[in-house]
Residue frames as qw, qx, qy, qz and C-alpha x, y, z in Angstrom:
[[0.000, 0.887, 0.461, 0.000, 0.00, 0.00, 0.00],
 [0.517, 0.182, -0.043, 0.835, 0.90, 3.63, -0.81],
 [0.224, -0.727, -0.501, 0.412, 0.03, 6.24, 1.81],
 [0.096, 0.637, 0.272, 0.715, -0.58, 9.82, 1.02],
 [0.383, -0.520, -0.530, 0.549, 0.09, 11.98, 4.46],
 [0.038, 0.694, 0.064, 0.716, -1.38, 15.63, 4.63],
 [0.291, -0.606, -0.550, 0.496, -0.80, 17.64, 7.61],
 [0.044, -0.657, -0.409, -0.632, -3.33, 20.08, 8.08],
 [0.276, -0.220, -0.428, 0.832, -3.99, 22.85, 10.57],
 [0.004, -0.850, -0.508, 0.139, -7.76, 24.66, 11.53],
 [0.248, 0.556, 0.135, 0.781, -7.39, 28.33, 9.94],
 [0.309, -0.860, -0.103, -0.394, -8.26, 29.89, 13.05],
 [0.551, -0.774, 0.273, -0.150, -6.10, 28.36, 15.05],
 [0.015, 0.627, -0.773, -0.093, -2.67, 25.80, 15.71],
 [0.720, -0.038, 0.685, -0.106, -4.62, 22.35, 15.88],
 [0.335, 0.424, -0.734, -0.412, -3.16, 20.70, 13.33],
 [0.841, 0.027, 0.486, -0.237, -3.86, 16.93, 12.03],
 [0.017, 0.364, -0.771, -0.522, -2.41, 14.32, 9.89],
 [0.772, 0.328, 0.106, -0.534, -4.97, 12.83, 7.07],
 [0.351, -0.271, 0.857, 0.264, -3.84, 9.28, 5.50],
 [0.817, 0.285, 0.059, -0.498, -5.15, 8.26, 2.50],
 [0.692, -0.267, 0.667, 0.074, -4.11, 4.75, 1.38],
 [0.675, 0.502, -0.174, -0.512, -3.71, 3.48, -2.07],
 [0.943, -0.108, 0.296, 0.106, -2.97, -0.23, -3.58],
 [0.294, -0.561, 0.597, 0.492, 0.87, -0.41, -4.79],
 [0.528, 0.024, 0.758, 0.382, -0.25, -2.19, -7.76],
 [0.099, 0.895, 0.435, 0.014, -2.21, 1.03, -8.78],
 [0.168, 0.954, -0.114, 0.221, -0.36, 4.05, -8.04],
 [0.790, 0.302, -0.200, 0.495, 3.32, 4.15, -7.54],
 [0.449, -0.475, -0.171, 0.737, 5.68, 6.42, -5.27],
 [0.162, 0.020, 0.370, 0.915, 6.38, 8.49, -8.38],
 [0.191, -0.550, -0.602, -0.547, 2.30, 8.73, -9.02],
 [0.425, -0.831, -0.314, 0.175, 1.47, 9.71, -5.40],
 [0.482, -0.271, 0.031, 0.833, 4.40, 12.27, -5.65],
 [0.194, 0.175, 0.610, 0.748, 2.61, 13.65, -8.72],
 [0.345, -0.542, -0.586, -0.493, -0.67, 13.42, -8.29],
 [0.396, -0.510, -0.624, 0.440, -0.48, 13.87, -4.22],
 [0.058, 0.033, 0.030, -0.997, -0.41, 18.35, -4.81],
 [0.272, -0.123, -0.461, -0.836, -3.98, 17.21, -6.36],
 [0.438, -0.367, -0.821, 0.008, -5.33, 14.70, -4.13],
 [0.353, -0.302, -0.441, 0.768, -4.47, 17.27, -1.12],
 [0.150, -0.159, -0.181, -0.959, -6.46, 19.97, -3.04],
 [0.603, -0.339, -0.332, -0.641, -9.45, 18.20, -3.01],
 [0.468, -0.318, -0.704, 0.429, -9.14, 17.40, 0.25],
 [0.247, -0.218, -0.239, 0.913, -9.06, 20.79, 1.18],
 [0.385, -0.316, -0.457, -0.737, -12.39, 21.49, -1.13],
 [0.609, -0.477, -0.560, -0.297, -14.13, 19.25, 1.21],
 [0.491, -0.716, -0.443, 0.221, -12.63, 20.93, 4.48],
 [0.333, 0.741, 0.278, 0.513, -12.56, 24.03, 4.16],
 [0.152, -0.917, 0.172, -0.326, -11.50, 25.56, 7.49],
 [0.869, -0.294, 0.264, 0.299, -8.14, 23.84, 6.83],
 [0.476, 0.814, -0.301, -0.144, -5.00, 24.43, 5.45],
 [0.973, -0.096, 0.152, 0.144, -2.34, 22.53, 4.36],
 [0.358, -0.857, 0.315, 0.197, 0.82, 22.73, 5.72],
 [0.338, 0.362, -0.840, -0.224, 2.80, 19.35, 3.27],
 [0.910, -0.072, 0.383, -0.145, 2.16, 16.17, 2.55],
 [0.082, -0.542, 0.822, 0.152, 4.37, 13.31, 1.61],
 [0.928, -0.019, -0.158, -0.336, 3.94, 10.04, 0.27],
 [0.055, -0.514, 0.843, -0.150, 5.38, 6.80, 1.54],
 [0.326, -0.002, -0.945, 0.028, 5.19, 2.92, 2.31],
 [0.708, -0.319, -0.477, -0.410, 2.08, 2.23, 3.96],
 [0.843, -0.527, -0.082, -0.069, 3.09, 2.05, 7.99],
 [0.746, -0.048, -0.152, 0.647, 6.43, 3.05, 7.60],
 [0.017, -0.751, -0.011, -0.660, 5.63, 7.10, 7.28],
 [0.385, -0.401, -0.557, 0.617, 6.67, 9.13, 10.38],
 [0.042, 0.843, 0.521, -0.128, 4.86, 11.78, 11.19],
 [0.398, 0.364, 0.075, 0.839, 5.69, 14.88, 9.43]]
């Protein structure tokens, strides 16, 4: 599995959070979640809107440390 991490942080304030989304390895590559991860994170952010986003990273499935 290939993980997509966003950390995000409430626009009013410092509470931040990290958002995993998962994807199967036999589907989307490192290189594709690198690519495509600026876009995934947008539309995340469409659907919460009194967030921003601070980076996200892909990585191995359970090996990501928190960023």
């Amino acid at each position: 599995m290939i993980e997509l991490l966003i950390s995000a942080c409430l626009i009013s304030g410092s509470d931040c959070r990290e958002v995993s989304m998962l994807y199967d390895a036999q589907d989307v590559s490192l290189m594709t979640c690198m690519v495509m991860g600026q876009a995934e994170a947008a539309r995340w952010q469409v659907d919460h809107p009194n967030y921003r986003i601070e980076r996200y990273r892909c990585g191995i499935a359970g090996q990501s440390k928190s960023i």
